[in-house]
N, C-alpha and C positions, 0 to 999 in steps of 0.2 A: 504494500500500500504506500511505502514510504516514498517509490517512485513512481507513482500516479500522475499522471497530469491535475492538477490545481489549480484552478483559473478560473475566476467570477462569470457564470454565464457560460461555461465551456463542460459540456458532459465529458464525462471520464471513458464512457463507452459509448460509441455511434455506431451508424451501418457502414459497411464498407462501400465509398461512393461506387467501383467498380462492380461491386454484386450487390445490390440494394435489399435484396430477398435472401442475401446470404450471411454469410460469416459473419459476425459483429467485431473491432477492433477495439482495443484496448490501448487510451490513451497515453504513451509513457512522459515522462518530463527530462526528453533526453531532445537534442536536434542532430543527435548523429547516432549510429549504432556500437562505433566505438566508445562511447560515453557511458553506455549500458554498463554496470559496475560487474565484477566476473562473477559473482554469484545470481545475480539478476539474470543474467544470460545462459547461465546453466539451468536455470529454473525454466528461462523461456524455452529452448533446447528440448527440454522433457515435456512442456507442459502443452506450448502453443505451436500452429500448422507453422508459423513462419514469424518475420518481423517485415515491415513494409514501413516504406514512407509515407506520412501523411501530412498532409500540408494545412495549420490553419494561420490564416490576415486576422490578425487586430488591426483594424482600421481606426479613420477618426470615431467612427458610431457605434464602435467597441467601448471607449473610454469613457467615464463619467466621472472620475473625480480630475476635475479640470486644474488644481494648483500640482497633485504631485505627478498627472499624466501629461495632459496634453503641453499646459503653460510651458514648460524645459524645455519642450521639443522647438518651443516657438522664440522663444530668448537665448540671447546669447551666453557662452558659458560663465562670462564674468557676472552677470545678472543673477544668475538661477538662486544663488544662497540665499538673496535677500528678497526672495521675490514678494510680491501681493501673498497674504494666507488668510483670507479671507474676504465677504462683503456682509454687508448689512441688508435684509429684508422688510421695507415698507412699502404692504400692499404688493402691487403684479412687479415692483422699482427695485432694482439691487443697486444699491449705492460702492461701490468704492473710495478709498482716499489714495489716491496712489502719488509716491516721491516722481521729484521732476523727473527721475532717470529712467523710469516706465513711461514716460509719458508719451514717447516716439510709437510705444505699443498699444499705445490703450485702445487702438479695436480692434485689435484680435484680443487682448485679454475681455472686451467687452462681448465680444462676439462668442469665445467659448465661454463664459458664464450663461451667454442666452441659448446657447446651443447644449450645452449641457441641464439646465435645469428649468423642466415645465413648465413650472409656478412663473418663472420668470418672464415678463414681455417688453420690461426696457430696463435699462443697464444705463445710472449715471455716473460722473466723476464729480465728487464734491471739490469745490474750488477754495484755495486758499481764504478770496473774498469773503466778510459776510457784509449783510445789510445792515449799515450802519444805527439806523432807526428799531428796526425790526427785528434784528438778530434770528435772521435765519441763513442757511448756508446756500450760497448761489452754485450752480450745478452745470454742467453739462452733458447731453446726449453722446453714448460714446457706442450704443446699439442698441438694436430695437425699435420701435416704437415712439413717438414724442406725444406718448400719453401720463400724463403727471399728475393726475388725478385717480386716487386714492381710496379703496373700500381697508381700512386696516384692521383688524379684530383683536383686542383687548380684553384682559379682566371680566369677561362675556359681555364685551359690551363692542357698539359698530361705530368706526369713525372713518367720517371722509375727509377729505381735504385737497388741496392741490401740495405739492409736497415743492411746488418751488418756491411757492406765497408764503409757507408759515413752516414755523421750527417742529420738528416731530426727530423723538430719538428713538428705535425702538428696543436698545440697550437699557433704558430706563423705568422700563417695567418692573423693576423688581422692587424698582422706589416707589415709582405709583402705587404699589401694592402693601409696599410697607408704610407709608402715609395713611392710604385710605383706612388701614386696619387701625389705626390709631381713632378713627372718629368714631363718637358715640352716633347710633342713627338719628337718635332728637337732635342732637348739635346741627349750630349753624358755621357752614364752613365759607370764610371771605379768599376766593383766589383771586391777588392780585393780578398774575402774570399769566391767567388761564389757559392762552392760544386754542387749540381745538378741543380743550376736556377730558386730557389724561389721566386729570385726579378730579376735577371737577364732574364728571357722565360718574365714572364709579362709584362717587362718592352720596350722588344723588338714588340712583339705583340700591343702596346702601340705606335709603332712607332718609338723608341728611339734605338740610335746604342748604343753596347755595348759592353765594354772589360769585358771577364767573366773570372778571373784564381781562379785555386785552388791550393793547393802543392800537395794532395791526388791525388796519376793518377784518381781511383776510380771513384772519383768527377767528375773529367773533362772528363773523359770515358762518363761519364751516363751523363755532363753534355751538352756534343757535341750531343750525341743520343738527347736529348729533344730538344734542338735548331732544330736539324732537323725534327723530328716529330712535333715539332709545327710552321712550316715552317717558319723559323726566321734567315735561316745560312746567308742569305743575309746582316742581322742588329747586329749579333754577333760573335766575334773571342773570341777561348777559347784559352786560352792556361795554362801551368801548370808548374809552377814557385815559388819561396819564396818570400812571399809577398811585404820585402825589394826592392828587384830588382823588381818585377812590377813594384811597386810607382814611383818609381828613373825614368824608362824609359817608362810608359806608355803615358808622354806628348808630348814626342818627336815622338815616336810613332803614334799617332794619327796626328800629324802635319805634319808627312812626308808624311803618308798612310790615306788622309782622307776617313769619310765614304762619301758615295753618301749624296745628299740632301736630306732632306725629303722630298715624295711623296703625302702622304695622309695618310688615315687608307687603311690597305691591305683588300682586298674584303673577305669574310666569304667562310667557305668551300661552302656551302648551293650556294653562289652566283657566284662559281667557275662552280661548277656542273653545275647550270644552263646556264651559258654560254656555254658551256663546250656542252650540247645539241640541244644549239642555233646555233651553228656552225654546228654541227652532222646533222641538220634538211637540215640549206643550202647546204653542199655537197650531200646529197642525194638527194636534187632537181634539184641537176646543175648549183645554183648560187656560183660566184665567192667566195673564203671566205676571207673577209677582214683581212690586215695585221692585228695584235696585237696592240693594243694602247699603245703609250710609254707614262711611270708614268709622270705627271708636273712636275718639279721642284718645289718647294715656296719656296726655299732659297738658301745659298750659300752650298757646302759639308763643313761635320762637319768636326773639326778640333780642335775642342775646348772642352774640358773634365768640363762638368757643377755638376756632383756632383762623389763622392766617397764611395761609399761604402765599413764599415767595420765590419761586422756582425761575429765578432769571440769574445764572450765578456768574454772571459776566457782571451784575451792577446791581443786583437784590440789596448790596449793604449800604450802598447808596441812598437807599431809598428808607432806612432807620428813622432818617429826620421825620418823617410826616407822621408818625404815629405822636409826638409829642403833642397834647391835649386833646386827642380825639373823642374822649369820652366828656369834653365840655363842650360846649358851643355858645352861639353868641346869648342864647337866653336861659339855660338850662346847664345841670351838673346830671351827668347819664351814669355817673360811677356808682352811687346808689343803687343797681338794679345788676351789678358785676359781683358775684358771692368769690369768683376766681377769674380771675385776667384773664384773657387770651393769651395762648399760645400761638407764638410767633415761627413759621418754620423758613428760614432763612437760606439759603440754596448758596453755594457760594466758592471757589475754588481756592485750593491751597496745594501746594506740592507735598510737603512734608505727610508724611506714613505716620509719625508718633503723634497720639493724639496731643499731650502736651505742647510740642513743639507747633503743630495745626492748630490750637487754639493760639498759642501766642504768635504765630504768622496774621490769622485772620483780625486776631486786633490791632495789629499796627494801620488797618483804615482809619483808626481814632477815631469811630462814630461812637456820642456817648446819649445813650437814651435813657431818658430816667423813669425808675419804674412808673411812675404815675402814666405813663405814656402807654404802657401796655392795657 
């Protein structure tokens, strides 16, 4: 067995193409008869009619793992060590970042990513640029398609977008995830920096209302579309603003205009439909069909903003200053109705690995907020 042929997609025993109705051949992992090791060959000697040549192509539609197959064949050998080992998947879009020294190649390296993998029907190169205002990464077509809009599925939940207009990482799911699980579902969650509703759609789905802004329309275009299609407009207001002025007035805001209480978790499509037939059944029999159940209450309407989201960590800590007197305004003290601050989640980059060391990088911005401000 040890000298078997072994190759993904290659049987070990086939017909023989000369007698199709006859003998069947046994793969070996040899390309000459001399390579046959002497016991191997003694075994065949006793065992089998003969040994024969057989020929099989690995072609290009052979290969599918495209960085340690095909890509080598296609680069020079000073290239090969450091090549691309990977891309990123949003929606039908495989993104690349690839060094200027690929950059002579990028469509064939774009071309085998599209040619290799299904899911995939355009292939960009993210560009060193970003947009200065909007902070998102500017891109180029390098194969496929120049379709850049976007069905991408999340935390069970459907987001579109165009993916040249607005920032999407989809490396940061594990954050989204570990964010949203921190909110209670009564809680009202403020995202300043929402773009299309990574934490803001799960969090509402979650049960939890939500102030979603972005300053990008872009954002808040495609961010409004996902609230709706993940039927959430009920538990989220978008709106599209500088993030300054949200902060300053999303407390008062919510204090004026609560949300409803929370109800429970919202029923599944799956649970909608079936009601949905169970109703369908009784009109067609001629029984009455009961009013709609109104959701319970379990608490009071929200009013109260329990945590902050600030997921812009190119300039989130910039943005510290506007929470100073939020909870006042120009006729009222809103601190009265705060049992516990909000929680501020502040998104932000640092090099350093030791946490001690990352905290004290992160403070030398010298933004200094006083608690009252929370």
């Amino acid at each position: 067995m040890y000298y078997l042929m072994d190759l993904p997609k290659i049987r070990s025993v086939v017909s023989d193409p000369s007698q199709p109705d006859g003998d069947r051949l046994v793969l070996l992992r040899v390309s000459d008869k001399a390579d046959i090791p002497q016991e191997a060959q003694q075994f065949l000697e006793k065992e089998a009619k003969a040994v024969v040549d057989y020929k099989i192509d690995l072609d290009y539609d052979y290969w599918t793992a495209v960085l340690e197959d095909c890509l080598h064949v296609f680069l020079p050998e000073e290239l090969r060590e450091g090549a691309p080992v990977g891309f990123a998947m949003t929606g039908h879009i495989a993104h690349v970042n690839l060094n200027a020294e690929y950059l002579p190649y990028k469509h064939i390296i774009g071309q085998l990513i599209l040619d290799k993998n299904k899911r995939v029907k355009t292939v960009v190169n993210k560009l060193d640029s970003i947009d200065t205002k909007f902070r998102f990464f500017k891109m180029e077509l390098i194969a496929g398609e120049p379709n850049y809009v976007v069905e991408h599925h999340e935390a069970d939940c459907r987001f579109t977008f165009d993916f040249t207009e607005v920032y999407w990482n989809s490396r940061l799911h594990t954050e989204h995830e570990r964010l949203v699980q921190m909110f209670k579902p009564e809680e009202v969650v403020a995202d300043v920096f929402a773009g299309v509703g990574p934490f803001a759609v799960p969090a509402a789905k979650k049960g939890c209302a939500v102030l979603g802004n972005d300053l990008n329309p872009n954002s808040a275009k495609y961010l409004a579309k996902n609230v709706k299609d993940n039927r959430v407009t009920d538990l989220v207001r978008v709106s599209c603003e500088d993030g300054r002025d949200f902060i300053r007035t999303c407390v008062s805001r919510v204090y004026d205009d609560p949300f409803p209480a929370y109800t429970g978790p919202k029923p599944s499509r799956m649970q909608e439909e079936k009601e949905r037939k169970r109703l369908q059944k009784l009109a067609a029999e001629g029984h009455p069909i009961p009013p709609p159940n109104a959701a319970e209450s379990t608490g009071p309407r929200r009013q109260r903003i329990s945590h902050f989201v600030m997921n812009l960590p190119d300039s989130a800590l910039t943005f510290l200053d506007a929470f100073r007197g939020i909870l006042v305004d120009n006729e009222r003290d809103l601190s009265g109705i705060y049992k516990e601050m909000p929680m501020v989640h502040c998104h932000c980059f640092t090099r350093e690995l030791d946490p001690a060391k990352a905290e004290q990088d992160i403070r030398q911005v010298r933004i200094f907020v006083p608690q009252t401000a929370y």
